[in-house]
Structure formats: structure tokens, C-alpha cells
N, C-alpha and C positions, 0 to 999 in steps of 0.2 A: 787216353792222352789227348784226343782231339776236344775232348768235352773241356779238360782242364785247358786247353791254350785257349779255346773260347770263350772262356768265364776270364782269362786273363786280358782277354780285348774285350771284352765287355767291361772290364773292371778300367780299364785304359781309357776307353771312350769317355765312360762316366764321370771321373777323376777328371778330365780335359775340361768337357762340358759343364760341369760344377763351377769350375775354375772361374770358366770365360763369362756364365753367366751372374754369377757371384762379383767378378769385380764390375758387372756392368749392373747389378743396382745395389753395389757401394757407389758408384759412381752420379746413382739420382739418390741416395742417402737412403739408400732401403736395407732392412737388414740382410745380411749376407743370404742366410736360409731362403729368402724369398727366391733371388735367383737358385739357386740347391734345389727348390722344390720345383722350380719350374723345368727347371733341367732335368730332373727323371718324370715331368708328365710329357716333356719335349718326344721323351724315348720310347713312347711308350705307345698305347694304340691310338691316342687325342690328337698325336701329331705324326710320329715320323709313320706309324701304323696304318693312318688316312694318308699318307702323302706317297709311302710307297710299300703298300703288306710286303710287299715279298723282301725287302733289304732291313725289314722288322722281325720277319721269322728267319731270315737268315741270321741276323746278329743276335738277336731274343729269342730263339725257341725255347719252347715248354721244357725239354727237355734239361736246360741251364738253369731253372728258376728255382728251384730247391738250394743249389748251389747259392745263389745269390742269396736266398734265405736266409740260411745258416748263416753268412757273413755280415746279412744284417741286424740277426741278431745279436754274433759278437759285437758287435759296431752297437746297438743298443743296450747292452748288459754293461760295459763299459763306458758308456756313455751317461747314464745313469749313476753311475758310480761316480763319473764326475760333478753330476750333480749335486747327488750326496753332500759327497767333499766338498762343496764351496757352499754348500748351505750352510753357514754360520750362525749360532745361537746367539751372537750381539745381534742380529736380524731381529730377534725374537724378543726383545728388552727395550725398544724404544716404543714411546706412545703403544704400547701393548693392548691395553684395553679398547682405544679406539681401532687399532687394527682388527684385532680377532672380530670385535661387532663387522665393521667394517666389510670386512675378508668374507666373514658370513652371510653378512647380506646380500654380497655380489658372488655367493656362491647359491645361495638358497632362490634368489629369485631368478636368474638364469636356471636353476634347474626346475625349477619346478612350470616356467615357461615351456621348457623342452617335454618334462613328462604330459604337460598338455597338448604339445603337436602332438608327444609320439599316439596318443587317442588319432589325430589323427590321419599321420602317417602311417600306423601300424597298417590296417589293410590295405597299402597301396604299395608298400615296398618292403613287406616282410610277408611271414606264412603262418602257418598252424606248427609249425617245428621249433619255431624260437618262441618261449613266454614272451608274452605282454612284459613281465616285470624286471623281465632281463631287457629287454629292447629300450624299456623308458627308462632305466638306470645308462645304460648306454649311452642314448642319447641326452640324458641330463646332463653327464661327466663332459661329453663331448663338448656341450653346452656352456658347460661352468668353469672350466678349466683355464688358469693362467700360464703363458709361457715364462717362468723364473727367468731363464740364461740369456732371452731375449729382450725382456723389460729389465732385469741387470745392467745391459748393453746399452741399451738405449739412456739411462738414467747416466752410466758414467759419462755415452759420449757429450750430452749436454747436462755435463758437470753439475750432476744435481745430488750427488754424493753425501754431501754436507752438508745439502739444506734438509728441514723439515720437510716438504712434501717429499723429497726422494726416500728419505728412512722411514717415514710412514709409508711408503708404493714398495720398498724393499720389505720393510714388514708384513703390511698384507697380501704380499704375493708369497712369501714365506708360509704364512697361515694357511692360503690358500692351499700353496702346493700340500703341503700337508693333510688337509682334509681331503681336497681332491683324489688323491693317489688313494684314500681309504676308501670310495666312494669308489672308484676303479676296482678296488681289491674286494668289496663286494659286490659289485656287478659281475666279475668274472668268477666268483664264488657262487652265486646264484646262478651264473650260466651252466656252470659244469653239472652242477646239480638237480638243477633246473625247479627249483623250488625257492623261498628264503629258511623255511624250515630244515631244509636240506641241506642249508649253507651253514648254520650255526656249530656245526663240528669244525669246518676249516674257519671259520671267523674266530673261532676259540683256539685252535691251533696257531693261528695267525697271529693272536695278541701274545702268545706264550711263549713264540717265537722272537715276537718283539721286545717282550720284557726282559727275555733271555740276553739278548743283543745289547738294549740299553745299560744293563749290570754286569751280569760277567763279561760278554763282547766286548764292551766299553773298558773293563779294567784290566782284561788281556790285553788290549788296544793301548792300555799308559806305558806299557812294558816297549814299547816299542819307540816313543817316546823320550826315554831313558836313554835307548841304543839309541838314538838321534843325537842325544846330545853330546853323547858322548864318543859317538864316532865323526857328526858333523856329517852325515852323507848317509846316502840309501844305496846299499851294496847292491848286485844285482840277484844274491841271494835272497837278501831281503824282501827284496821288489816281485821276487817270485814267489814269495810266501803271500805277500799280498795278493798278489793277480791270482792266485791257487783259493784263499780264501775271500775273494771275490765271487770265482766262479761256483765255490763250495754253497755258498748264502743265497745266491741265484738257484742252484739245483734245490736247496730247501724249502726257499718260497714256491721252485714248482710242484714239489711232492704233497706239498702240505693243500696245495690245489688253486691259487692267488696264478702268480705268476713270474718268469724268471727275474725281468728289471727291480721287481720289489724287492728281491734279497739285493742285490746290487747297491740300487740306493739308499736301504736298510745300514750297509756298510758303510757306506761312503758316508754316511749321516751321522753315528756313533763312533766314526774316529775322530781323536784328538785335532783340535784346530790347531796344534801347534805351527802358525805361521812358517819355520822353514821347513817340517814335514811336508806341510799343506803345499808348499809353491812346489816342493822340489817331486811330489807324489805329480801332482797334476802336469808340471813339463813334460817329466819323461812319459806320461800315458797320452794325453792330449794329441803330441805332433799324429802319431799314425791314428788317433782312432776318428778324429775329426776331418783329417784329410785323407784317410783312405777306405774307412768303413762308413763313416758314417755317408757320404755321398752314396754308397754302395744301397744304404735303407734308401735313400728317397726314390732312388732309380728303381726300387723293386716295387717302393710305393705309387712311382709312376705307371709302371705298366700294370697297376691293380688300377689307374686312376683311366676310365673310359667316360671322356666328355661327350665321346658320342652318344651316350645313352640317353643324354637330357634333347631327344629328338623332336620334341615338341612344345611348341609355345606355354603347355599348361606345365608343363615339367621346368620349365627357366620360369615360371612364374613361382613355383613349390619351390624351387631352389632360392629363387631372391627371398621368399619368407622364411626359411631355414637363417637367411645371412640375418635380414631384420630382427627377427628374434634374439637373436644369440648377440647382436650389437645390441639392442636394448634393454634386453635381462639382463647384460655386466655392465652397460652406463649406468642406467636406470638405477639397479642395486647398489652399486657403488658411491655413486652421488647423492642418492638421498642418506644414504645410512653414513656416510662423509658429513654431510647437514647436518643432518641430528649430533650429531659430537661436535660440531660448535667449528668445523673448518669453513674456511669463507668459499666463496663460488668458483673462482678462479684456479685456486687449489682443488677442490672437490671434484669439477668436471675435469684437470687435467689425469689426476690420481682415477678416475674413471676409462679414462681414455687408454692409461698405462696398464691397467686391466684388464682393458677387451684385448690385449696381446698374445697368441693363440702360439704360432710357430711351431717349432716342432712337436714340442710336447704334443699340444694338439692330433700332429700324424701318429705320434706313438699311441692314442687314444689309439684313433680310428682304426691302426692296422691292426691291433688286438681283437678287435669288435670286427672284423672282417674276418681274421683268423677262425675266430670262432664262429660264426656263422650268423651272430646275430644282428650285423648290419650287414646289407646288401650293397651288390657295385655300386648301384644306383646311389643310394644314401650317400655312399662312402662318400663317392663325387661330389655329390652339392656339400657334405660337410668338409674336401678338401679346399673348395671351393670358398667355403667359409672360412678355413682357415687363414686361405692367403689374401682375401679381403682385408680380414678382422688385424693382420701383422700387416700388410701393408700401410691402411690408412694411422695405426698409430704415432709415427713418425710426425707426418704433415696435421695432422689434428692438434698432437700434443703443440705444435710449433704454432697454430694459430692461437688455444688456449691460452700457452705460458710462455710465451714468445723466447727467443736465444737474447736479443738483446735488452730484457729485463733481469734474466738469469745475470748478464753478463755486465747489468750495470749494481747488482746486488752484489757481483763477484769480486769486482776491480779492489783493488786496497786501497784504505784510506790511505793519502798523502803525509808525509811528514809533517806533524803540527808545525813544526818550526815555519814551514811553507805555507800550511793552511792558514795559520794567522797573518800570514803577509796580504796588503789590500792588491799590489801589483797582480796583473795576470798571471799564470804560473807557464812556463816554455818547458813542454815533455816530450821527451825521447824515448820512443819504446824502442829496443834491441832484441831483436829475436837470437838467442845464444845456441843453436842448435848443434855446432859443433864445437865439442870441449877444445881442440887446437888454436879456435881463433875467438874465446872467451873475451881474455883480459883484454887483448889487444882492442876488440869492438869496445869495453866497457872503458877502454883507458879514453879511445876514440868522443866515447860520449862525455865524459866527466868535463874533456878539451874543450866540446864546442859548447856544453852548457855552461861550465864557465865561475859561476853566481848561485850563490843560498835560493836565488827564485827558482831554480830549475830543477824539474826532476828525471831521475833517467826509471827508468824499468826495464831490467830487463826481463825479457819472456823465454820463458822454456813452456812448451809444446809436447806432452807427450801422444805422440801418434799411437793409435790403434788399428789395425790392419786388417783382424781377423772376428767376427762375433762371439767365438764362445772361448777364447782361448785365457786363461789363469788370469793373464795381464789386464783384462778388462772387467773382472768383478768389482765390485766397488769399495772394498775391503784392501785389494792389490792396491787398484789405483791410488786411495787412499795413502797407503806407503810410498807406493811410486811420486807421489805429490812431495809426501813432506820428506822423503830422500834427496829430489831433485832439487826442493828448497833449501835446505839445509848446505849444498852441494856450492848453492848462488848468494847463501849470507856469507859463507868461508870466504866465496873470490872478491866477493864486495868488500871487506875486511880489509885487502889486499889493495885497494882503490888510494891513489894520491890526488888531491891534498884530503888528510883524515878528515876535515872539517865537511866534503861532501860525502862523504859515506852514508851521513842521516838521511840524505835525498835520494839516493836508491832505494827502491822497494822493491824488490822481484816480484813477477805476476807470473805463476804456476799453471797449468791449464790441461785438459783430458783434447785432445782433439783427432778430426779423421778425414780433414782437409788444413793442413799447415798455411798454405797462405791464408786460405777465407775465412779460418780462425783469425790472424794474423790481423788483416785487414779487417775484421770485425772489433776485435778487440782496440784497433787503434780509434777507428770510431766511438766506440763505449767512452774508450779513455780520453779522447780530445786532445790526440796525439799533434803534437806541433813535424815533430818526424819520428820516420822508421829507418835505422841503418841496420842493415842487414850485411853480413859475411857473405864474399863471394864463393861462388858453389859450381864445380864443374860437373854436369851429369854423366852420368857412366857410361852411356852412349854415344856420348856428343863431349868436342873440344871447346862447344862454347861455353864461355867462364859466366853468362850470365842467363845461364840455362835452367829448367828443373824448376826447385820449389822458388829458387831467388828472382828467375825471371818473371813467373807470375806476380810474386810481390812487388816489383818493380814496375807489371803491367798494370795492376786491378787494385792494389790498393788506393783508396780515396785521399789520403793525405800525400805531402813531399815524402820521398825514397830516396837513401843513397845506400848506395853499394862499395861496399869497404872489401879491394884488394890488396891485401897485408903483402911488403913487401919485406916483413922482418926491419924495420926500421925504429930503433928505441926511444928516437927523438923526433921532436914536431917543431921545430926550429924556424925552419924554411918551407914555406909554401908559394906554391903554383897552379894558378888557374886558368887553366882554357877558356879565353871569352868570344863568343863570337854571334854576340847581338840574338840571345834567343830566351825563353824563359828558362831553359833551363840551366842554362850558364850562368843565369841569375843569381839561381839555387846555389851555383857552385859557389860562388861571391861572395854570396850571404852567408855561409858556413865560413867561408875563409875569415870574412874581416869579424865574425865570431871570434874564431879564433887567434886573430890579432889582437883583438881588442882584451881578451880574456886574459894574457899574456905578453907582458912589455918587452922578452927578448925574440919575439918573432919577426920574424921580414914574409913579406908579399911582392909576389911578382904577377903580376895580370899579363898573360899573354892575350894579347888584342886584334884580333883577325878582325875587319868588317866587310862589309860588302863592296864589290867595287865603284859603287857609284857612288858613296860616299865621301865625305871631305877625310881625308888622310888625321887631321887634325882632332877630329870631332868626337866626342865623349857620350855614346849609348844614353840614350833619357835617362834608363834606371842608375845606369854605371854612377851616371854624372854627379846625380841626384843622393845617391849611396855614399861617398866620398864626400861631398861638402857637406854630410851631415857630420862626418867625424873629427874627434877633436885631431887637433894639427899634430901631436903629439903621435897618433896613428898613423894620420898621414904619410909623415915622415916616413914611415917605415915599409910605402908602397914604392915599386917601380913598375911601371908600366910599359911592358915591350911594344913594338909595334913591326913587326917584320916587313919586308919585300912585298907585297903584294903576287910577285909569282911565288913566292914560297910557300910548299908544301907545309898546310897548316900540321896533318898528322906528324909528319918527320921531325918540325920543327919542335911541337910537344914535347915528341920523344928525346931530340936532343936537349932542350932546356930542362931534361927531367934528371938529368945525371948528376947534379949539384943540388937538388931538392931531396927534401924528407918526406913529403908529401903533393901531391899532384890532384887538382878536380878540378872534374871534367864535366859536363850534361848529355844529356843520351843525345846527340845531334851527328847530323852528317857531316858537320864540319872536323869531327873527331873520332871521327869513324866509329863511332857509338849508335845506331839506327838501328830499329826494330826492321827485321827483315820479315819474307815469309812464315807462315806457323811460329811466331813470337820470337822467332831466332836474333841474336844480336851478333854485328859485326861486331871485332872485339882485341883489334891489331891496337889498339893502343893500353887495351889492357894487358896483351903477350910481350909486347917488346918496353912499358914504360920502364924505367930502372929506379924509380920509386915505391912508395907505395901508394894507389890511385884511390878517390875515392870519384866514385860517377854518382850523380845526380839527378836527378826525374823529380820537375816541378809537375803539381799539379792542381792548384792555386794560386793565380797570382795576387790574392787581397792579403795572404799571412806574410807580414815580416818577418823573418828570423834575426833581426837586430834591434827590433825595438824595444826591446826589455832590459837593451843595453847601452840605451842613451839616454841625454834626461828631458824632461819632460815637455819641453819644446820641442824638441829635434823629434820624438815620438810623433808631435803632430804634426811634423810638417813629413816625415816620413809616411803617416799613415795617409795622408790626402795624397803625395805622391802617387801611392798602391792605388788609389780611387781612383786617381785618373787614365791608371791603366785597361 
């Protein structure tokens, strides 16, 4: 009993520390697993072991680590299996021929580099007990291997899904994976053996196994299929026939003498891809084996991981040539043999880059090859070591290679011809639609202040991804997930009055795993004139301009306004807080948009200015804004000017009770101010009885009126902005 509550705090801790480490390099854009793997060497003797042995053999003893074992093997057997299953044979179908070369060459020169060290690392960190042939097959695989789930992840989050280099990088790491794991499955056949001629019974059992699996496996597998369709759901009977012949195919590959995860992803590989099989297999296995086992392996992998050992200067020198090696056997091979098929430079060294991607798979090498005897602590360590090199620097490499914002200027949709052939500038609205409750309302908001066939809106959906290996981030899912959510935003756009702007919407779809600095990237790509965003209260906090909207409203490079829907179905009556600042400007310049676009609208300027000013006196911009409009507009502005001791906010709020619409700018005169940690005061957005739209300039050279006067008043507006 005391052994089992132990392994249950061991398993506690772990799960914690995964966690914490995990979202702190999402947080610098590193794959999740990076922090994962650093979190079980955290625990292990590199760190908590040096910092305190005795609160390490209290927590970790010898005695727990079988325990922990075992659970990282289920956590690996089924982990594999989810591999399996999202390995997709459309993967296997695109530019094929240049992959397989491709895949090959960045598997055969990385290994055949490695079988050269292993000449000569063998005598320094191996014995007379393990073969030579078993050790350089080891260290080749280790070598040559690509992480699938990890380079998947990376390709969806910078949305490379659908281009050519990503379906070429998903292709040959497909190829890869495949030959790899064979290349594994004879290294650990010639270990057991310890011969190759020794191995040729289980390499033949092995293929006979396989064959087996791809024909009858496969067509028992359609039968399942079947019941899918016609039940529409996976029973938990079902589900247990599966997990049963999961584990059955795993005990085959051990008997036959390979290893357990090969029958695993043997499985997982020969089942039907029927798309809601595939999602609905992978939900329900995924939540617990990724968040509960599988942290469970890296922490066991941790306390195998002793950075102590590399105690010497020439040892971190052996170890940096282990990393060097194995980063320029998969560039090296990858890039050139990319070359020779006819891909240009920029493509070839990124698709190299997304190669050298190691990650987990990579640990699942090494703890096999430790298991068995034929890599040593020593080894293991500089090759974990290389691991988490080799998966870290992919990220930041690929980003200098094939940069986010060429991706993302290849991505944007072309504009409505109707638009593009117009010579005028084009005035764009990008809408971020995140929540379905306040869709139309934003997109009715935008059609209002554009106005005119010149303008276009966008809106954007954002889908976030949270987690690295979980169903919703293969590139196959996202794929769906894109054209679901697009199909989702041509219905509401349908739905858009007057019918004649509907052609000017284009929705922009997008993979992301930061929503603002997507957001704000994309509005630069796009040459976004503004971004209104729906207001968002976070879960923690009452302020309404919190979370994701508040950074958009901090960090995006263009004008921001932020749309608090007060359920108002008309845009009649407008009101705007002015009070002598740039972003009250802002406010202005959407309102008399909005007048102008619209002949039965009224405007009221509420007019605070400062006290040392003439009571009388008309803001430069204010002034200047106004006498550019026809009289006709005019007409249709009143201009408050209250008390001077009058409470600017109070007063808002009362002139807000007979309006449709209210804008404000984030200023102190409207109790709109960025407080401490990005916080906004936000009394005028609790109590307005409209519906508010606040505003954040952040340019003052863009007009948002000039595209709506004629072509005089354009230039005298534009020298205006000059002289500010």
C-alpha cells in the first residue's frame, strides 16, 4: 500500500510539472514535449538529485521505478497506436517520388554518419557484451529518425497545411517514419540475437506478421467501419474490443522478438481512416494517455537522463559532435536530395529543417536502446541531449528560412475582383469572430462603417490549438476544422444587408496558438485599415476589456475598436465622446462613416475640452473633419458642449439613454485608461445603456473618411493628417 500511494505522488508531481513546464515553452513557441522532457530530467538525478539526493530517494526510489515502468509503457503502446491512426495514406500520395528519394536520403546520410561515430564511440562508451552491429544500428536510428506528431504540429500551426512544401514535409516524414521504425525493428532483432544472421527468423516472422495485419487485419478492420456507420458512435464495448486488440498486436510483436509499440502502431496504421472513426477513436484515447501516461515516460526517462556524467570537458566536447552530426546528416541529406528534384533553396533548406525534428520519438529510440543494454547512461544523455537541441532549434530556424509573414502574405484571399479592379485605395476591416453569440452583430457593425463597393470586410476565425499531439492538430483535422469554420462564415455572410455588399466579405480562416499575435499579424499581411473586435470578459476578472481583446486592443499595429453589443437592432442615433485626444478621433471618424454612409442617421458629439481653452473653439482635427462634409451631413450633427464642472463620464452615460450606439477612445476623460498589467477601467462600458463601441488610435496619418469624399476634400483632408 505504501508503495502504491507513492507512485500515486510521484505520478501527481509529474502530471503538475509537465503541466507548468509545458505551458511555459508554449509560451516562447516551443513545442509542448520540450518542456515534458525537461520536466522529467528536472526530476531526476541532472537536477532535483544534485540539488537535494535525499528528497530524490525519498520521492524516486529504486524501489517505485518498475512501477513507473510499466505505466510508461502503457503510455507508449498506446501512444503509438495513436500514431498509427493519424498516419494517413493521402500523406503517402502527394509528390511521392520526390519524397520517398527525399525521406531516403535524409535517412541514409544521417545514418550512415552515425555508424561512422559509432567506430568511434564504440570503445568509449560501450563494452564487449553489446555487438559492434547492434550499437551502430542503434545509433544510426537514433540518428535518422524524424519526430511525425511533432513536425505535423509545427506545419499546422504555421498554416502550411495546404501549401506544397508542407505536403512534401508531411510526406517525407511519413516515408521516414516508416522506414525508420523498420530500421529500429531490426536493430532490436539483431540485439536479441546478437547476430544479423541470427535475426533473419524474427525479420521473417515480422514481415508475415505484417502481411498478415495489411490483408486480413485490414478487412476484419472494414467490418468495423460498417458498425460505425451505422450506429454513428463507438460503444464502449466496442472501444474495448479495440484497446484488447491493441494490446493483443503489441504482445505479438514481442513474442515474435521486435518489440511491443510495433504491434501498436502496426494497428493503428491498418485501420480504416474513416474520418469520424478516426476523430472519435483518437478523442476518447488521447485525453488520458497524453495527459496522464505519457508524462509518466519522460519522467522515468528523466531519472535514466544523468547530465552528471558528462563530467568532463572532452565528454561536452563528444557530446556537441553527437548534436553536430545528427543536425547535419538530416540538413545535409535532406537539402541536397530536395535539390536534385528540382525544389528551389528556400523550400529545400526549410523541408530540412522540419526534418531534423527528433522529439519524442527520438526518446522512444533511446529508452529501447538503454533497455536493452546496448546504449549506455552515458550515450543515452548526449543523445537526449540531442534530442532536445534538434526539436527546439526547429521552430526558430524554420521562422528565419520561410518566414510567418510570407506564409501569411501567400495565405490572405484574394479581394473581390469587383474591388480589385477599382483604381481608389481599398478601406479593410478585419473582424475577428471568435464568438458565435456576437457574429452578425460585429459583421452587421462592419458592412455600417464600410459603407461603399470600395471596402472590404474580413472577417477572421482563429482556430486555436492548445495542446501538441492532440487529434485537432494533425493536418488532415485542421484541414476540416478550416473548411467547417469557413463554410460556417459564407452562411452568416449570406445573411449580411444590403445584399449588394456581401461580394466584399471574404472570410480569412486561420491555424493559430496565439489569437492576438495571429490577429495583429495578419492585420498587417492584410493592410488592414481597422480591426473591431467583440468585447470579452475573462473568467477571472470583471474587466470587459480583458484576455484575448485586451491585448488586441494593446499590441495590434493598426486602429482597434472594441464593440460592446448592447442588443440594439438599429444604428439610427449616434454618440461620441470627444475630448481633444487621438483617440476620440478615431471615435469621429467611424461615426461620420457612419453618417455619411447613411442619410437617416443623426450625430451628437459630446465635447469636453480642456479648461483653458475657448468655450467656443473647435479641436484642429474636429474642425477640419466637419468642414470637409457635404452640408447635407452636416445637418445632421449636433454638438453638445456641457458645464465645464460636469462629470464628463456621468454625463456620457446620461446622453446614452436615447442613443443606438455610443464611441468612446480609450482616454481618461471616459474612464477608458489602461491601468496596471494591461487592466482597463471600464465604468463606462458597465453602466452605458447603449451599445458602446471604444476606440484605440494608433496612427494618426490613416483617414478613415477619405474614401468617402471626393477628390478635393481627400486632399485637403490628407495634408490635414500631415500636419499632425
Amino acid at each position: 500500500m505504501q508503495i502504491a500511494i507513492l507512485v500515486l505522488v510521484q505520478v501527481l508531481i509529474v502530471i503538475a510539472l509537465s503541466r507548468i513546464m509545458g505551458v511555459g515553452c508554449r509560451a516562447i513557441k516551443q513545442p509542448l514535449v520540450i518542456g515534458e522532457i525537461i520536466a522529467g530530467i528536472m526530476l531526476g538525478p541532472s537536477l532535483l538529485g544534485l540539488i537535494s539526493p535525499a528528497t530524490a530517494n525519498f520521492l524516486f526510489p529504486e524501489s517505485t521505478l518498475p512501477f513507473l515502468n510499466v505505466l510508461s509503457e502503457i503510455g507508449l503502446i498506446f501512444f503509438m497506436f495513436l500514431i498509427g491512426l493519424e498516419l494517413n495514406p493521402k500523406y503517402l500520395k502527394g509528390q511521392l517520388n520526390v519524397a520517398i528519394l527525399t525521406s531516403h536520403v535524409s535517412i541514409i546520410v544521417p545514418f550512415s554518419l552515425g555508424s561512422l561515430l559509432a567506430l568511434f564511440l564504440y570503445p568509449l562508451v560501450s563494452n564487449s557484451s553489446v555487438s559492434f552491429t547492434a550499437f551502430a544500428l542503434f545509433l544510426g536510428a537514433a540518428m535518422s529518425i524524424t519526430a511525425f506528431p511533432v513536425l505535423a504540429r509545427i506545419i499546422t500551426e504555421n498554416n502550411l497545411q495546404g501549401t506544397k512544401l508542407g505536403t512534401l514535409a508531411l510526406t517525407c516524414a511519413a516515408v521516414d517514419d516508416v522506414t525508420a521504425w523498420c530500421l529500429l525493428a531490426l536493430a532490436i532483432a539483431v540485439t536479441r540475437t546478437n547476430s544479423v544472421a541470427g535475426a533473419f527468423p524474427t525479420i521473417i516472422e515480422a514481415l508475415i506478421y505484417i502481411a498478415f495485419m495489411v490483408t486480413v487485419g485490414r478487412w476484419f478492420l472494414q467490418k468495423l467501419v460498417v458498425h460505425y456507420r451505422r450506429k454513428g458512435r463507438l460503444s464502449q464495448l466496442v472501444l474495448a474490443g479495440i484497446y484488447m486488440a491493441v494490446v493483443t498486436s503489441a504482445l505479438i510483436t514481442e513474442l515474435i522478438g521486435i518489440h511491443l509499440i510495433f504491434g501498436a502502431f502496426l494497428l493503428g496504421a491498418v485501420m480504416p481512416k474513416h474520418a469520424g472513426l478516426v476523430r472519435e477513436l483518437a478523442e476518447k484515447t488521447e485525453d488520458f494517455v497524453l495527459i496522464f501516461l505519457l508524462p509518466v515516460f519522460f519522467a522515468f526517462s528523466g531519472l535514466r537522463t544523468q547530465i552528471g556524467l558528462l563530467d568532463r570537458p572532452e565528454l561536452w566536447l563528444l557530446c556537441g559532435a553527437v548534436v553536430a552530426i545528427a543536425i547535419i546528416g538530416k540538413y545535409a541529406g535532406t537539402y541536397v536530395a530536395a535539390r536534385v528534384s528540382g525544389i528551389e533553396k528556400r523550400d529545400a533548406s526549410a523541408l530540412a529543417w522540419l526534418m531534423n525534428t527528433r522529439g519524442l520519438t527520438e526518446l522512444i529510440v533511446l529508452n529501447i536502446g538503454l533497455s536493452y543494454g546496448v546504449i549506455s547512461p552515458l550515450l543515452f544523455t548526449m543523445l537526449v541531449i540531442m534530442a532536445l537541441v534538434t526539436t527546439f532549434m526547429t521552430s526558430p530556424l524554420l521562422e528565419l528560412t520561410y518566414p510567418k509573414e510570407k506564409i501569411r502574405l501567400d495565405l490572405i484571399e484574394e479581394q473581390p475582383e469587383e474591388v480589385a479592379a477599382k483604381p481608389s485605395p481599398v478601406y479593410k476591416i478585419l473582424v475577428p469572430v471568435a464568438n458565435p453569440m456576437t457574429q452578425q452583430s460585429l459583421l452587421n457593425l462592419a458592412v455600417a462603417i464600410a459603407g461603399n463597393l470600395s471596402a472590404v470586410i474580413h472577417p477572421l476565425s482563429l482556430i486555436e490549438l492548445e495542446e501538441d499531439y492532440f487529434f485537432q492538430s494533425t493536418p488532415d483535422e485542421a484541414e476540416r476544422l478550416i473548411r467547417q469554420r469557413r463554410e460556417e462564415l459564407e452562411a452568416l455572410i449570406e445573411t449580411l444587408e444590403p445584399p449588394e455588399m456581401r461580394k466584399n466579405v471574404a472570410p480569412i480562416v486561420r491555424i493559430a496558438n496565439d489569437v492576438a499575435r495571429e490577429t495583429a499579424n495578419i492585420a498587417i499581411a492584410d493592410n488592414a485599415s481597422l480591426i473591431i473586435v467583440g468585447w470579452h470578459r475573462s473568467t477571472f476578472s470583471m474587466n470587459q476589456l480583458g484576455g484575448r481583446v485586451g491585448k488586441i486592443l494593446n499590441t495590434s499595429p493598426v486602429d482597434v475598436a472594441v464593440f460592446i453589443d448592447n442588443r440594439q437592432q438599429k444604428l439610427d442615433s449616434l454618440l461620441v465622446a470627444h475630448s481633444d485626444n487621438i483617440h476620440d478621433d478615431l471615435a469621429l471618424s467611424l461615426a461620420l462613416r457612419l453618417l455619411i454612409n447613411n442619410p437617416n442617421r443623426t450625430l451628437k458629439i459630446l465635447r469636453f475640452t480642456k479648461a483653458q481653452q475657448e468655450t467656443n473653439e473647435l479641436g484642429y482635427e474636429l474642425r477640419n473633419m466637419l468642414e470637409l462634409l457635404p452640408q447635407e451631413v452636416r445637418s445632421r450633427i449636433e454638438i453638445i458642449k456641457p458645464q465645464e464642472e460636469a462629470d464628463p463620464i456621468r454625463t456620457a452615460i446620461r446622453e446614452s439613454r436615447n442613443t443606438d450606439l455610443t464611441i468612446a477612445g480609450t482616454s481618461p476623460a471616459w474612464g477608458i485608461e489602461r491601468q496596471t498589467l494591461g487592466r482597463y477601467t471600464d465604468r463606462l462600458s458597465q453602466e452605458c445603456h447603449s451599445s458602446l463601441l471604444i476606440t484605440r488610435r494608433y496612427s494618426r496619418v490613416i483617414s478613415h473618411i477619405s474614401s468617402l469624399v471626393n477628390p478635393e476634400q481627400n486632399t485637403l483632408l490628407s495634408r490635414s493628417n500631415d500636419k499632425q
